[in-house]
GUBAKOL-372417 format. One record per residue: residue number from 0; chain; x, y, z of N, C-alpha, C, O in turn. Coordinates in pm, whole numbers. Atoms other than C-alpha are relative to their C-alpha. Layout:
SITE   seq   mol   n_east   n_north     n_up   ca_east   ca_north    ca_up   c_east   c_north     c_up   o_east   o_north     o_up
SITE   NUM     A        X         Y        Z         X          Y        Z        X         Y        Z        X         Y        Z
...
end
This chain:
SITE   seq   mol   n_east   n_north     n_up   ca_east   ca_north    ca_up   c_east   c_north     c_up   o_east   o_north     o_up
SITE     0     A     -118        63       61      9472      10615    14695      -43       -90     -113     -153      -144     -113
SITE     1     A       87        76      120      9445      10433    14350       50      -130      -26      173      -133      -21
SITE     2     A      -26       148      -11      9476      10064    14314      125        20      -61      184        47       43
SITE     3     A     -135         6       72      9791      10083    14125      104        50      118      219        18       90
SITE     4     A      -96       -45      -63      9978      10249    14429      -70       -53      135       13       -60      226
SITE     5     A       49        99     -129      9762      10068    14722      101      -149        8      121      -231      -82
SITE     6     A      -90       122       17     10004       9798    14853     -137      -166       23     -106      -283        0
SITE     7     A       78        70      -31      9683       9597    14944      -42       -82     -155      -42      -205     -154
SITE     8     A       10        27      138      9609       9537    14565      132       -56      -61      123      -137     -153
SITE     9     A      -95        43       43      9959       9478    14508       30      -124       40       73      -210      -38
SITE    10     A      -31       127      -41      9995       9202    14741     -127       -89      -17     -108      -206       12
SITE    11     A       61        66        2      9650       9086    14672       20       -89     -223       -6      -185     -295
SITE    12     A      -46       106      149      9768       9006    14307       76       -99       40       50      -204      -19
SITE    13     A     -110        95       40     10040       8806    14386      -99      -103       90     -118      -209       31
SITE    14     A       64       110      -14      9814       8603    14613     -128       -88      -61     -199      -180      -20
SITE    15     A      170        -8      115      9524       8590    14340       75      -113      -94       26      -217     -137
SITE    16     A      -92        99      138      9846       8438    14085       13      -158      121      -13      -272       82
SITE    17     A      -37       111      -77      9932       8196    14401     -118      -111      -40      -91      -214     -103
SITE    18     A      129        29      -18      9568       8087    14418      -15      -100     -112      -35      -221     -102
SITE    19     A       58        37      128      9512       8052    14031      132      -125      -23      124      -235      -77
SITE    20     A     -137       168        1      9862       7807    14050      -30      -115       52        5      -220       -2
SITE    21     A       11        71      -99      9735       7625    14342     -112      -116      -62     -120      -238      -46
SITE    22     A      127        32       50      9417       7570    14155       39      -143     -122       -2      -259     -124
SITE    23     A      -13        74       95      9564       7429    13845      114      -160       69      126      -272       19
SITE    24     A      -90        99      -18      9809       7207    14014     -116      -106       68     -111      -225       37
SITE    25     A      102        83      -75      9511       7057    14230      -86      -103     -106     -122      -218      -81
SITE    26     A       92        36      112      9314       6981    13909      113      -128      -84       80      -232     -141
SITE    27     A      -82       147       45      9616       6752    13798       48       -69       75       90      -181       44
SITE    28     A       -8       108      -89      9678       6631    14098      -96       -96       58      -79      -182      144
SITE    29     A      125        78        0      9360       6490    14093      -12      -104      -73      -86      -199      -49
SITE    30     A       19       103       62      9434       6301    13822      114       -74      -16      111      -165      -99
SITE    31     A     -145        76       -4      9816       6178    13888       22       -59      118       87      -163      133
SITE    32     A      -59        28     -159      9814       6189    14300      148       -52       17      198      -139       89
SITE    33     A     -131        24      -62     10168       6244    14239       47        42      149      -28       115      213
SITE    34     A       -8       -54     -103     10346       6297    14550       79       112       28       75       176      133
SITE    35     A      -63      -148        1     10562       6582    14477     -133        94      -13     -151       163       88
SITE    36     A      112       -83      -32     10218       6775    14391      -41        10      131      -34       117      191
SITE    37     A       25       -15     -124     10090       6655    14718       68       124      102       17       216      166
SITE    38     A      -29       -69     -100     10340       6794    14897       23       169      -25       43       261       55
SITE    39     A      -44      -205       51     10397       7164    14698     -178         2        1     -184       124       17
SITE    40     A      115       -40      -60     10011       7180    14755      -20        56      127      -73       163      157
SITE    41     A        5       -56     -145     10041       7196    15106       88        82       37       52       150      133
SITE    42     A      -83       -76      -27     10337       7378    15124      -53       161      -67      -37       271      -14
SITE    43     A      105      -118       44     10121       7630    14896      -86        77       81      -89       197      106
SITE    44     A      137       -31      -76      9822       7632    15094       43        70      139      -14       162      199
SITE    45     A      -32       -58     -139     10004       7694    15402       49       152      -12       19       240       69
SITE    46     A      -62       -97       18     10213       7965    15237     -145       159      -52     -145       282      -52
SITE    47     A      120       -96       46      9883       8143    15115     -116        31       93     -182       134       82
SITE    48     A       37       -45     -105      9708       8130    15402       42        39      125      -30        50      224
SITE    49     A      -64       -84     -124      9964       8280    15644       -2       164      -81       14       259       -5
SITE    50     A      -25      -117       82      9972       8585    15366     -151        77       20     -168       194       52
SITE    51     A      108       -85        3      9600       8636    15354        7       -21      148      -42        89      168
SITE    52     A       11       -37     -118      9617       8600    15756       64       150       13       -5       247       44
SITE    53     A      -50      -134       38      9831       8888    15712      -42       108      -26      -32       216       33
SITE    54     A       57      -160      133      9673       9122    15443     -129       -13      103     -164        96      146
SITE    55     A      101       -41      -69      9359       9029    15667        0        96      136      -98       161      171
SITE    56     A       17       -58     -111      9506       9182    16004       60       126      -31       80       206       61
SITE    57     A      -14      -157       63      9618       9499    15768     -128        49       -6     -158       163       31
SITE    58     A      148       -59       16      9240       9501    15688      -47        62      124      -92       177      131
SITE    59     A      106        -5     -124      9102       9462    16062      101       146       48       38       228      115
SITE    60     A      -87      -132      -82      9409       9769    16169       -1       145      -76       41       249      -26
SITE    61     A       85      -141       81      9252      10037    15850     -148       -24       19     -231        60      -18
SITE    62     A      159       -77      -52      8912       9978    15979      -44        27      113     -155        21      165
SITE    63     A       19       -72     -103      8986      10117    16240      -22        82      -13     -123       118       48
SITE    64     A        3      -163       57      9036      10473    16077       -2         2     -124      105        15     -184
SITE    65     A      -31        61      130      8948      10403    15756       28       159      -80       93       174     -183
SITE    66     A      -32      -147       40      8945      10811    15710      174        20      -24      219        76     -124
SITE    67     A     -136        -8       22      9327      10791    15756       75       -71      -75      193       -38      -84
SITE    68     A      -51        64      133      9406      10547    15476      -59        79      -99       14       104     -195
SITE    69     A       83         0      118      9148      10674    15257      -70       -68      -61     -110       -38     -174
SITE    70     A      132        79       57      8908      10390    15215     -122        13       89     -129        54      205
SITE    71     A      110       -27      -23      8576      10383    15240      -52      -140      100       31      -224      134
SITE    72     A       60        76      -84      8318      10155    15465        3      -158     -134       50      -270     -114
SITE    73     A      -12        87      117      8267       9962    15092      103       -73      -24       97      -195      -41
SITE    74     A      -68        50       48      8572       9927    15013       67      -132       96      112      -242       64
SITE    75     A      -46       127     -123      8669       9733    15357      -58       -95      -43       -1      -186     -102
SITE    76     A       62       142       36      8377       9503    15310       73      -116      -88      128      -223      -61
SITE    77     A     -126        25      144      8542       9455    14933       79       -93       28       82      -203      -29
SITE    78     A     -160        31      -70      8843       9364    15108      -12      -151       82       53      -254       69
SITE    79     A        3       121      -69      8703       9132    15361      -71       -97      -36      -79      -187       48
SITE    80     A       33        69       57      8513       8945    15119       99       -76      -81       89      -194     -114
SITE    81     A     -133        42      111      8795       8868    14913      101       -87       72      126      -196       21
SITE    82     A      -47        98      -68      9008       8722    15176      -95       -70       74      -45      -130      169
SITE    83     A       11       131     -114      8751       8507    15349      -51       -85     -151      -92      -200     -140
SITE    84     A       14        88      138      8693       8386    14952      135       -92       -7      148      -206       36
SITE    85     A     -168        46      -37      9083       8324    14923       10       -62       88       93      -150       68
SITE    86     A      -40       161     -104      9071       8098    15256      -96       -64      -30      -52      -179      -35
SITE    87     A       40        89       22      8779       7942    15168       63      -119     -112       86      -238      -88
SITE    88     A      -76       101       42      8941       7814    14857      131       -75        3      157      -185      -47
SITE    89     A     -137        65      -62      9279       7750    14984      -45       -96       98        9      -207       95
SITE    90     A        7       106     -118      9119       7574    15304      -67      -117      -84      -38      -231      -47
SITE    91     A       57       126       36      8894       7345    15056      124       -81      -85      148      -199      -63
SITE    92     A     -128       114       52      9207       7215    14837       78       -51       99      126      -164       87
SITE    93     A     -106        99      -74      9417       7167    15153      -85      -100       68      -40      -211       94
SITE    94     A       85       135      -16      9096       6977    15274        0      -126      -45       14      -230       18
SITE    95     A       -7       128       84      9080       6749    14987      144       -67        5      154      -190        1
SITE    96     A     -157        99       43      9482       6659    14956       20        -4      164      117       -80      172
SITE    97     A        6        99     -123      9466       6587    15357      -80      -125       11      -27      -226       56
SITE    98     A      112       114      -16      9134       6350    15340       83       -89     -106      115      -200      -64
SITE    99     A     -104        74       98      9356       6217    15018       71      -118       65       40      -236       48
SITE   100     A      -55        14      -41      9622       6153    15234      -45      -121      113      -45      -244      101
SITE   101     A       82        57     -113      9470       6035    15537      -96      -119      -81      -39      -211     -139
SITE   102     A       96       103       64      9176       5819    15393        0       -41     -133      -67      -137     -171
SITE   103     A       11         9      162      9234       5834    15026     -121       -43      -54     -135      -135     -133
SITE   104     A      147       -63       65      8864       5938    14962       50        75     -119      147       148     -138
SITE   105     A       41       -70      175      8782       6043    14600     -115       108       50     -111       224        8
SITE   106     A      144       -52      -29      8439       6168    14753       23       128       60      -45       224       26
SITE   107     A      -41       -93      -36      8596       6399    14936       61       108      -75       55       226      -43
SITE   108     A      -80       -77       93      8816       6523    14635     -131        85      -64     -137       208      -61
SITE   109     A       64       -35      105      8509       6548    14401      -78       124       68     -115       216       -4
SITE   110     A      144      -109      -30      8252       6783    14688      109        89      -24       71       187      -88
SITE   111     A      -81      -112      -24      8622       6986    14730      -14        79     -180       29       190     -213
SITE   112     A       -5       -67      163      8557       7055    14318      -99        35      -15      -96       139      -81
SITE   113     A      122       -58        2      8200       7108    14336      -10       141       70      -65       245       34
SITE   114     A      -14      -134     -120      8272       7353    14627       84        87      -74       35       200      -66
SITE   115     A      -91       -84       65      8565       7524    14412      -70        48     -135      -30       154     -182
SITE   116     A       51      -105      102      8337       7603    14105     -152        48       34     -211       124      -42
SITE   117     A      135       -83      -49      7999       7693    14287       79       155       82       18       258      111
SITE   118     A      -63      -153      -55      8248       7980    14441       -8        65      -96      -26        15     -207
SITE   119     A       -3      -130      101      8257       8306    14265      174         7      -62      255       -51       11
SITE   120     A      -46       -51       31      8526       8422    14065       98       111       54      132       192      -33
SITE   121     A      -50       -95      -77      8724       8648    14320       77       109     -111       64       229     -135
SITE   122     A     -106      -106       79      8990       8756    14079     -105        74     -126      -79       191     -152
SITE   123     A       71       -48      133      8730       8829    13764      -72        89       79      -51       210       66
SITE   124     A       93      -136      -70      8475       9009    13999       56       139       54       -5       246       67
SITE   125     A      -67       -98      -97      8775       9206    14185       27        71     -188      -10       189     -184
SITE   126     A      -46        -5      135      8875       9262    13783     -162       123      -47     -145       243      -68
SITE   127     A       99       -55        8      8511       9391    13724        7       139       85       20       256       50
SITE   128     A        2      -126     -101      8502       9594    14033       65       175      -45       33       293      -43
SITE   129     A     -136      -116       13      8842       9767    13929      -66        90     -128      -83       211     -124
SITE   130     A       51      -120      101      8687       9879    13573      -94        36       29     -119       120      -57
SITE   131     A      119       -82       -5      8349       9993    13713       78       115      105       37       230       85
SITE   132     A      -33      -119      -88      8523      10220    13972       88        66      -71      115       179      -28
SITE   133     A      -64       -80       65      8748      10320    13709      -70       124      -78      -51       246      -73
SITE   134     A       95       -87       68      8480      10437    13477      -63        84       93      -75       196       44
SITE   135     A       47       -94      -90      8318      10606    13791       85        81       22       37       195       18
SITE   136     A      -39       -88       18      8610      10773    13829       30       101     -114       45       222      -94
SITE   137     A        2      -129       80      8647      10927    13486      -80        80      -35      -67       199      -65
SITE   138     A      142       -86      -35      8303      10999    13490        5       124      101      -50       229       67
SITE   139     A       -2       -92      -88      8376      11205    13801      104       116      -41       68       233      -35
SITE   140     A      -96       -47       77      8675      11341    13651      -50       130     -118      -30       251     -130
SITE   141     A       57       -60      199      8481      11409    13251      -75       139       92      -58       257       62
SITE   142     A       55      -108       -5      8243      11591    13494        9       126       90      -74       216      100
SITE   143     A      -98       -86      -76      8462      11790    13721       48       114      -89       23       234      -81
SITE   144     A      -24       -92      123      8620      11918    13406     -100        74      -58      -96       196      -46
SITE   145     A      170      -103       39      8273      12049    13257      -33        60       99      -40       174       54
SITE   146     A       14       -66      -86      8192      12184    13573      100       164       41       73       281       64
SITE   147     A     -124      -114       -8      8533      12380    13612       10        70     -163       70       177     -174
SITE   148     A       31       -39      141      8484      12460    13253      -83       147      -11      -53       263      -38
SITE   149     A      130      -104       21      8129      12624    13265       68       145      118       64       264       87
SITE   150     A        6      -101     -110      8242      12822    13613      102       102      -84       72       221      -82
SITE   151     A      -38       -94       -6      8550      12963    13433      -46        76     -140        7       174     -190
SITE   152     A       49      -125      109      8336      13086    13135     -118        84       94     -146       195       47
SITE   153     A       98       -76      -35      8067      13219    13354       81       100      100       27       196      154
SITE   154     A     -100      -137      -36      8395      13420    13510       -1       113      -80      -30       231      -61
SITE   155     A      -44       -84      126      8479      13550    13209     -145       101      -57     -150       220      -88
SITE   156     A      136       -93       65      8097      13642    13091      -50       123      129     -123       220      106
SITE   157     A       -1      -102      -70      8119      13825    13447       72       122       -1       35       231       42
SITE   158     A     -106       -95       25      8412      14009    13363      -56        74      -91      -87       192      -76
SITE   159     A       64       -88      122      8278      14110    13061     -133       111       46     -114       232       31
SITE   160     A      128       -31      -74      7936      14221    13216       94       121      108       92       238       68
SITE   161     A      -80       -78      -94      8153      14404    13491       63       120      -92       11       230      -72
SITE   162     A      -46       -86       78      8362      14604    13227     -125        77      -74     -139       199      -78
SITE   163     A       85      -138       49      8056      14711    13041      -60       120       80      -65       241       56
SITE   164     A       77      -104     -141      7864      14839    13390       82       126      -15       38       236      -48
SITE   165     A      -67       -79      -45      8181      15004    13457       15       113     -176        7       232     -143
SITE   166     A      -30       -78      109      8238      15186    13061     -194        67       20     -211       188       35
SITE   167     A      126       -85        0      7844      15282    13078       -2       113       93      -27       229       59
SITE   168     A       -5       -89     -131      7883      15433    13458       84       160      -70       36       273      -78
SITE   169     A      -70       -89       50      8181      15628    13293      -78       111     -121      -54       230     -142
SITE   170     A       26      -111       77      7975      15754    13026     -121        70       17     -155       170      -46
SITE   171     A      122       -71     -120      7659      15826    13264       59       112       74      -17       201      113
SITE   172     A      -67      -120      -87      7914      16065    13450       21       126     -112       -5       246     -102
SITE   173     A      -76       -92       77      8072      16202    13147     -163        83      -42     -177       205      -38
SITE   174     A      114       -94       25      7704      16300    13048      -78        99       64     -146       191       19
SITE   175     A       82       -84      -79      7582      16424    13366      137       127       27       78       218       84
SITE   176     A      -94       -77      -23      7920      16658    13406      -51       111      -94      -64       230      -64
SITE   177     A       29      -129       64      7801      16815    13077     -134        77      -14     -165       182      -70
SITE   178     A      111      -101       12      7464      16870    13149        7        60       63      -45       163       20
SITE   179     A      -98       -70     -127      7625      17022    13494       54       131      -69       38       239      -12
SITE   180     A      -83      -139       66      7824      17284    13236     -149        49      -85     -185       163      -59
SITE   181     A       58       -73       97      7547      17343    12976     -130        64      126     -185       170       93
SITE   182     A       93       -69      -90      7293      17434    13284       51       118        4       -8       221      -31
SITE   183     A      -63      -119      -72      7565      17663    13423       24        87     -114       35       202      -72
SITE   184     A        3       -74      178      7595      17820    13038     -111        65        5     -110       187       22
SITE   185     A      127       -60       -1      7212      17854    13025      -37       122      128     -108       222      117
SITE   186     A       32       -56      -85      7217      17984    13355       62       183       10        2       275       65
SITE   187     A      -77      -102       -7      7469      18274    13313      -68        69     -113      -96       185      -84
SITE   188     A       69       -34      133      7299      18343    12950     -121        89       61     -170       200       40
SITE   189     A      171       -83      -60      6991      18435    13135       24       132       58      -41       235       42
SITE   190     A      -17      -155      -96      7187      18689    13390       -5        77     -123     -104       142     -154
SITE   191     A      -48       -97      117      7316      18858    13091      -74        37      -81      -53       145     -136
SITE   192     A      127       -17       62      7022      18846    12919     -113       119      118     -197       208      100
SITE   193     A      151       -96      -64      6813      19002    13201      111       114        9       57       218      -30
SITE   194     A      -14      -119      -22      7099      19266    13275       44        47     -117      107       151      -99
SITE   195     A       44       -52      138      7093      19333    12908     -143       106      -18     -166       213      -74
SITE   196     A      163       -52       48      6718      19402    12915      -11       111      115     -105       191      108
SITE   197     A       25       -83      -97      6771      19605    13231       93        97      -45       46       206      -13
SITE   198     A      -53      -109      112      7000      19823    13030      -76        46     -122     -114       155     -165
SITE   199     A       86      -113      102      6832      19875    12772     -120        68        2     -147       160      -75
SITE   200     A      100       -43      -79      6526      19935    12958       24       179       39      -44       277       10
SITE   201     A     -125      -102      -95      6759      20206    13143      -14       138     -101      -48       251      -67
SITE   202     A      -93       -27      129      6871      20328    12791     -119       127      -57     -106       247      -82
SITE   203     A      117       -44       35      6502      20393    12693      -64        80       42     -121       163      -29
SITE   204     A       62      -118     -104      6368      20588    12968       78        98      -32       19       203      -61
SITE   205     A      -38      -148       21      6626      20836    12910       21        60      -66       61       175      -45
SITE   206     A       16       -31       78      6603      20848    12601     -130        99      -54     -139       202     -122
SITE   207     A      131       -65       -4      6238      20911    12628        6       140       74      -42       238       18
SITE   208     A       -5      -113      -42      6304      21175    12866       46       158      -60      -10       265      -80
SITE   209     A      -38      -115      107      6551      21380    12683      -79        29     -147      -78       148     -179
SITE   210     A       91       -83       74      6313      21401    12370     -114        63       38     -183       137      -31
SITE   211     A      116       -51      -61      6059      21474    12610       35       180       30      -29       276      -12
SITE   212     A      -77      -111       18      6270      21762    12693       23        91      -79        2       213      -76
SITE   213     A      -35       -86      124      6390      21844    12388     -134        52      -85     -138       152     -157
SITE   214     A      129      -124       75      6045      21951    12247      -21       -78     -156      -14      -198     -183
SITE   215     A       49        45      165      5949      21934    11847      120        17      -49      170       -75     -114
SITE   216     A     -130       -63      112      6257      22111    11702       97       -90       89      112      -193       23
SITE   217     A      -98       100      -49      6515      21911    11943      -18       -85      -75       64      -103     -164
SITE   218     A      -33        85       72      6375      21631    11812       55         0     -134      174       -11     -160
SITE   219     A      -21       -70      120      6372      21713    11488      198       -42      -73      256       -98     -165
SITE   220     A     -171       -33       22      6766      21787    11528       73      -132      -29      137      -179     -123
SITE   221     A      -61       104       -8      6841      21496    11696      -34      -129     -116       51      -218     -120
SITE   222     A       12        74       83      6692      21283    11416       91         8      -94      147       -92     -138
SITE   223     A     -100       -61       94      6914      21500    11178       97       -83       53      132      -187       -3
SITE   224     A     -147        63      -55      7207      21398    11400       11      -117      -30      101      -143     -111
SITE   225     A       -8        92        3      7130      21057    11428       18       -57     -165       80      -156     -204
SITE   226     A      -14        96      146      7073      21023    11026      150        25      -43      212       -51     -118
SITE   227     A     -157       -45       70      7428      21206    10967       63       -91       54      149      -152      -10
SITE   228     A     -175       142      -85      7642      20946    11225      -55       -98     -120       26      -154     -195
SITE   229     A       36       167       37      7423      20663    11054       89        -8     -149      164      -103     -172
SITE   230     A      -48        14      117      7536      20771    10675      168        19       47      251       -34      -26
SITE   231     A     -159        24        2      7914      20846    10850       45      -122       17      147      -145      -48
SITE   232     A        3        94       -7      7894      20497    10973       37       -60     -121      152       -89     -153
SITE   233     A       61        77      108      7769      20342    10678       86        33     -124      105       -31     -228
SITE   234     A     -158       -12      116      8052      20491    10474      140       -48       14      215      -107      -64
SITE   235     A     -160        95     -112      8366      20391    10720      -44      -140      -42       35      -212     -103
SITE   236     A       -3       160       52      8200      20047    10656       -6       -65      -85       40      -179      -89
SITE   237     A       16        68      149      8117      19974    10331       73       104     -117       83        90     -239
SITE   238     A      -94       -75      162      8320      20241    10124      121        -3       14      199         1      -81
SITE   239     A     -131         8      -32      8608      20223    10293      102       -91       27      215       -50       53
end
């Protein structure tokens, strides 16, 4: 939850403004001991320490489960440093304007001022706190974003990578399909080729035979024959 919507922060401002009122009125009532101050001092002090009794027994009832608010072990501490700061200085001003009262000691006024600026700063440090955990958070934030950044380009350079695999695969298939056809091409080329050669093989023998047959003058003839088709040929094709 972020300080701006934590009611713990909300109510610890208004007792931070109480505080810083309480403070300044003390510092001139130090030097007037009017008695209207007197008494809106104590009526202060009382009113500011029934509030941080309060915000403190909100503290002690989220650290119980501090998982179910959403604060951390730190941030409690945080928390319970801050109000036992806040009663310390509320309990030392209502110290001094009772001993006032009662004894009208100065000595008493002056350790209650020594004691009020050897304290820390509650509101400036809680002030500090708030911008270093801010900057930690945009830091966490700046690098959340770069993180979610890089992952969804190293999507994208997968995608890409993925589409090429897949267009190469496609054209690894398309290549092996056609060496698949030009085998089966070569392969049929060959039958035809050998029962070509086994024809004409065929062709030859009986060719050989019948001039074997036919003698000197057969041949002879058949040469005749063969030159007469070749010149009838050879005229149907080129004279005609």
């Amino acid at each position: 939850m972020s300080s701006a919507k934590d009611p713990f922060y909300i109510v610890k401002e208004e007792i931070q403004e109480s505080i810083e009122k309480v403070l300044a009125n003390f510092h001139q009532w130090e030097r007037t001991k009017q008695n209207h101050l007197t008494k809106e001092l104590l009526a202060s002090c009382e009113s500011i320490e029934w509030q941080v009794d309060e915000l403190n027994k909100a503290i002690t009832v989220a650290s119980r489960d501090p998982a179910r608010y959403g604060i951390t072990e730190g941030e409690l501490d945080n928390r319970k440093r801050w109000t036992s700061t806040a009663r310390a200085q509320v309990g030392n001003v209502k110290k001094a304007v009772v001993s006032e009262i009662d004894y009208g000691s100065t000595s008493t006024s002056n350790g209650v001022r020594q004691e009020l600026m050897r304290m820390p700063n509650s509101h400036h440090n809680d002030r500090s706190n708030q911008y270093i955990t801010q900057d930690n958070d945009d830091y966490i934030s700046s690098e959340s974003d770069r993180q979610l950044l890089l992952m969804r380009q190293q999507d994208e350079e997968l995608d890409e990578l993925s589409a090429s695999v897949e267009r190469i695969g496609s054209v690894g298939l398309t290549i092996h399909d056609e060496l698949r056809s030009q085998e089966k091409i070569i392969d049929d080329l060959g039958m035809e080729m050998e029962s070509t050669s086994n024809r004409l093989e065929f062709v030859q023998k009986k060719v050989a035979m019948v001039m074997k047959k036919a003698g000197a003058k057969g041949q002879i003839m058949m040469i005749c024959f063969l030159l007469v088709l070749f010149i009838i040929l050879f005229v149907l094709v080129f004279l005609t």
